[in-house]
N, C-alpha and C positions, 0 to 999 in steps of 0.2 A: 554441581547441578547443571546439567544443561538445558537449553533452554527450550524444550519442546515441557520439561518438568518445573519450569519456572517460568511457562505462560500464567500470566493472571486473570484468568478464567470468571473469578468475579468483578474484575473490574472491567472485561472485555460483555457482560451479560447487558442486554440493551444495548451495544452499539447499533447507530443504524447508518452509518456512512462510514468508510474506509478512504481517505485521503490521502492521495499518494504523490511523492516527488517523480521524478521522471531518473535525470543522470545520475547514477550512487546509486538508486531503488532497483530501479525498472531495468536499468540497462546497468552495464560494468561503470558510466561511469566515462566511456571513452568519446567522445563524441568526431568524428571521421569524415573531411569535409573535401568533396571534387573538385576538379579543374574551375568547374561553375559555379562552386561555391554551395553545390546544393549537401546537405546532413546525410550522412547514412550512419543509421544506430541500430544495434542488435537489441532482439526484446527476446525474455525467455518463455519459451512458448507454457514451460509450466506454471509461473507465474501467471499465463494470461487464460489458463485455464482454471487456475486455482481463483479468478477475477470471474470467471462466469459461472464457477460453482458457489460463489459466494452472493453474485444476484441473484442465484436461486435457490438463495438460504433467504433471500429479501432485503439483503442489505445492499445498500447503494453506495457506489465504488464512485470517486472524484480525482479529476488529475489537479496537481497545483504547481507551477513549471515557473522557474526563473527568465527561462530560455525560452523562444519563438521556433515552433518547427512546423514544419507542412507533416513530416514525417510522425510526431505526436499526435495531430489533430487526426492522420491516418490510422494511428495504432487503436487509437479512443475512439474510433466509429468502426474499428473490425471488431473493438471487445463490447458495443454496447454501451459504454459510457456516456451516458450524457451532459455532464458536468464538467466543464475544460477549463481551468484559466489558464492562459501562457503567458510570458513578461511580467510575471508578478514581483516584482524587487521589495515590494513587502507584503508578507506571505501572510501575514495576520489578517491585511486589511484584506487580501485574496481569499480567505476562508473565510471569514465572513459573507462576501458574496455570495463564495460559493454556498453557505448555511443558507443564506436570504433565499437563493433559489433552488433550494432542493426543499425548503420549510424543518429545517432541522438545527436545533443546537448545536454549537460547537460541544459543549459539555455528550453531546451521545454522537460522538466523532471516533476512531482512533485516526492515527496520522504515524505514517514512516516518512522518516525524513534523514538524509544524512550529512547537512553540512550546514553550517552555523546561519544561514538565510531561511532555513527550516525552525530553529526554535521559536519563535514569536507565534508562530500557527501553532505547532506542536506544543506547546505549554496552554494553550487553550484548550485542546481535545482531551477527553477522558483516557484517553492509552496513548503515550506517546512512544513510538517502534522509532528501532534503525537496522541496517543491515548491520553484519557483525565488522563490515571494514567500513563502517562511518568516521565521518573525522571527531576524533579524541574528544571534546567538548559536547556532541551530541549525545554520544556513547553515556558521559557521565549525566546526562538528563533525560535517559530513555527510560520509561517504566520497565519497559521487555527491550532486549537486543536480541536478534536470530542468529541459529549458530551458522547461515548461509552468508555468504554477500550481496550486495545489490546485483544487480541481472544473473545471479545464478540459486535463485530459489526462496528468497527471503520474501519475498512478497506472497508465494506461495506458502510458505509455512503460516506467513502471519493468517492469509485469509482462511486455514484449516483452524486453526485455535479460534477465532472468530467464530467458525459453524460451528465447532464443538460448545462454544460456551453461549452459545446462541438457541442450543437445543436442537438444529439440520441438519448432523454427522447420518444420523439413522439415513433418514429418508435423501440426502443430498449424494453420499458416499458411499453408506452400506448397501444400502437396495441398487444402488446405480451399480457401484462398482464390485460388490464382494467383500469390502477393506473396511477393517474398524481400527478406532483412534490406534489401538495396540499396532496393530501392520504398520502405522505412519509412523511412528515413533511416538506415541503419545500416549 
């Protein structure tokens, strides 16, 4: 079964935040640092459109980062995000916050996360994702895995299974774009 057919569609119904790790997720993973020390990390741009079709399916998108970047705090104000934690070395206590201020449950959360500083948050949220090259330990406590990697699409597929099981494929994709769940693989 792959996993566009083994999204779980009723446990993803009332999500209202989507909570995301940044290196492994968002990006490969590789992180690429100058003479001066400053970050350079690729984001894939379809995942970061599959991040503003999902705000305007009404669900609210959260970053939650181990790591400090100027470079993250840039990508989460090109996509709309309003909700940033960085330097979180414990990601539970960081989702919470982040719950505190957005007024939402962790129980109506999902979370992609891929490397063992990820589960303590992720075991709180109602869907816990990873990309399909997470590390080993995550993989075995994901609700859903994506058949993508981190910065090549996984974030993207998750936040498509979202609008669908959310009820905004119609109106967010079909009228926009032409394309039903079947076109995306689903």
């Amino acid at each position: 079964m792959n996993s566009y057919q083994s999204f779980p569609l009723d446990v993803a119904k009332g999500i209202k935040m989507l909570v995301l790790d940044v290196d492994g997720v968002l990006t490969e993973g590789h992180v690429t640092m100058t003479d001066n020390g400053d970050e350079i990390k690729n984001f894939n741009v379809r995942d970061g459109h599959g991040i503003k079709m999902l705000q305007r399916a009404g669900i609210e998108v959260a970053i939650l980062t181990g790591r400090k970047s100027k470079v993250v705090a840039h990508r989460a104000a090109d996509l709309g995000i309003k909700y940033l934690i960085q330097g979180s070395l414990r990601k539970a206590d960081g989702l919470k916050d982040l719950c505190e201020q957005a007024g939402i449950l962790p129980q109506d959360c999902a979370y992609m996360g891929d490397d063992v500083i990820d589960l303590p948050a992720m075991r709180q949220c109602r869907l816990q994702s990873a990309p399909s090259n997470a590390f080993v330990g995550v993989l075995k406590h994901a609700t859903w895995v994506s058949e993508y990697a981190g910065g090549h699409g996984a974030v993207r597929q998750l936040c498509e299974g979202l609008i669908l099981a959310n009820g905004g494929w119609e109106h967010i994709l079909e009228q926009a774009y032409g394309v039903t769940p079947q076109d995306c693989g689903w």
